[in-house]
N, C-alpha and C positions, 0 to 999 in steps of 0.2 A: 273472506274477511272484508268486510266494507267501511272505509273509512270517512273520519267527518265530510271530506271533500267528497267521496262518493255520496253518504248521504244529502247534501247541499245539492249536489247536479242531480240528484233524481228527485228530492224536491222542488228543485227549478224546472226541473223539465214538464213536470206532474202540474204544477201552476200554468206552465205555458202551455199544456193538453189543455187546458180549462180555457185557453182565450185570455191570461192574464199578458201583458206584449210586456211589463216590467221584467216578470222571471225569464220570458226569453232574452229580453236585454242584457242580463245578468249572466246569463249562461253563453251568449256572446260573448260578452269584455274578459269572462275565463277561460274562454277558448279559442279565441280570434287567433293566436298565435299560430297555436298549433294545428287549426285547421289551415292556414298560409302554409304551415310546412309541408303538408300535405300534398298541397297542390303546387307547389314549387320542388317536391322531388319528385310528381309526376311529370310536370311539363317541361320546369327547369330553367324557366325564362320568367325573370324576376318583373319584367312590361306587363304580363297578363296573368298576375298571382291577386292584384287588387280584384277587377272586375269578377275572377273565378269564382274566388271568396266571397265576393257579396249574392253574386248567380247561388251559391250554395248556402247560405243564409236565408236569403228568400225563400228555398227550394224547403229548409227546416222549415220553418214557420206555416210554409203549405203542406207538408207532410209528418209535423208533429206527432197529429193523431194518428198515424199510421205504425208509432212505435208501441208495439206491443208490451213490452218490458222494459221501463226508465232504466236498471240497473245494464240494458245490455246497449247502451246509448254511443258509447265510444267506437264499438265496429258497425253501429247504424252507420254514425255521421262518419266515418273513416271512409266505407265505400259510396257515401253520397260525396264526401270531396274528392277521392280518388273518382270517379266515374264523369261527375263534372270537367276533374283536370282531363279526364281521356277526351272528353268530346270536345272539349277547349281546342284542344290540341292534335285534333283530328280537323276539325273545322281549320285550324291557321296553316293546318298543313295544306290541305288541299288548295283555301286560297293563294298561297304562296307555291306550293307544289315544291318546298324544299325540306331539310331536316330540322326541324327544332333547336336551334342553337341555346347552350347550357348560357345562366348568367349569373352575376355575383349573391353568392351569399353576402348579407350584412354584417358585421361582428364588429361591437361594441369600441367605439372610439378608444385607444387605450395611449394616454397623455405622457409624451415624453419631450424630456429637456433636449434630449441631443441628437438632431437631426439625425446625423448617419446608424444611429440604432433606431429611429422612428423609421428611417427607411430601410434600413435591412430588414426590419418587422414587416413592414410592408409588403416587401418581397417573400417573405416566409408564410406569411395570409396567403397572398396571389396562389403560390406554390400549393398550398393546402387544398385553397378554392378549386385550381384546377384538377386536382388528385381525386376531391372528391366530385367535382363536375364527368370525370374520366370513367369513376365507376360504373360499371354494368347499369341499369334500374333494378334490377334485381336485388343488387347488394348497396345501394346505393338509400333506396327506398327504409327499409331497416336500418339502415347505420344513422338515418338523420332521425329518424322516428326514435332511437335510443340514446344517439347521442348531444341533439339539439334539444327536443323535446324530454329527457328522462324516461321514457317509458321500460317498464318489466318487458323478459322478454318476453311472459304470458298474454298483456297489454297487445304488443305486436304481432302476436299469434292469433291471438283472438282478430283483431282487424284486420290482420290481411290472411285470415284461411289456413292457418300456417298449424304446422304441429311445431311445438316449440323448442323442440331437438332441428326443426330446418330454420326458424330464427338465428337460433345459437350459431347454426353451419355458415347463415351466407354472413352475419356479424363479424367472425372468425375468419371468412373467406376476405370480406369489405376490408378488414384492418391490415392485411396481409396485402392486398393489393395496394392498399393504402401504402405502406412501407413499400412497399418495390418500385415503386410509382416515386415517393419521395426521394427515397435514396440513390435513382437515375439522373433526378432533378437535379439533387444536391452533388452528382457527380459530375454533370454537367454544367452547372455552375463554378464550380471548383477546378475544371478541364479550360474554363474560359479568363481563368484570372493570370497574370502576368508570373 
């Protein structure tokens, strides 16, 4: 079943095969996001998610016509920004010859009157940020793919190879680490109070 938004991105996409650079324009500013996510749960370091993204932008635009199928465009562009983020991040490796260090997710300014719950929130972000910084890539990978981005788990299946009985497993596995991971935190914070 294909919807207005599907039909939209494979008519953009169909224009942009044609050499039209508007409907790829278009087809960027709808997916700019979510291709950052992308490559911020491959590499995981929030410095080199700009430059990645634009490397795989360009990389569209020169391999447009190479998609066979507009309707199968989401696990195209999924393993051209996952494979980007790999080489990214193979490259910083080796120039540094160390591990990739995880960095902040962004999440939405959210305005409050009273300092010490603006910063107990604060603290309860950091917490989250690091639980899911913490997870596997395996389980990590999927859980932003569904939970930051929305996608089915069919969506995630299809882009990452997956049969969607192993989506649902490492989702199921991610939120479960996710709680164990939280609730150590929160014991240990709670073990540090007077």
């Amino acid at each position: 079943m294909t919807t207005n938004a599907d039909d939209c991105d494979q008519a953009l996409i169909a224009a942009a095969q044609q050499g039209e650079r508007s409907a790829l324009d278009a087809f960027v500013r709808r997916h700019e996001a979510w291709v950052r996510n992308v490559v911020y749960a491959t590499v995981g370091h929030p410095a080199m998610v700009d430059d990645i993204a634009q490397h795989v932008w360009v990389n569209v635009w020169e391999k447009i016509g190479t998609l066979v199928d507009p309707s199968r465009w989401r696990g195209w562009l999924y393993r051209m920004a996952k494979n980007a983020a790999i080489d990214a991040g193979l490259k910083r490796n080796r120039r540094r010859n160390r591990r990739i260090e995880l960095g902040d997710i962004e999440y939405a300014d959210t305005r409050c009157s009273d300092p010490a719950t603006a910063l107990i929130d604060a603290e309860d972000h950091q917490r989250i940020l690091d639980a899911i910084r913490d997870l596997p890539e395996i389980y990590r990978e999927p859980f932003m793919l569904r939970h930051l981005d929305g996608w089915s788990y069919a969506e995630i299946g299809e882009a990452m190879s997956l049969p969607v009985d192993t989506v649902e497993t490492r989702l199921v596995r991610a939120r479960r680490k996710l709680r164990a991971t939280l609730a150590d935190m929160n014991q240990c914070v709670g073990s540090k109070t007077p």
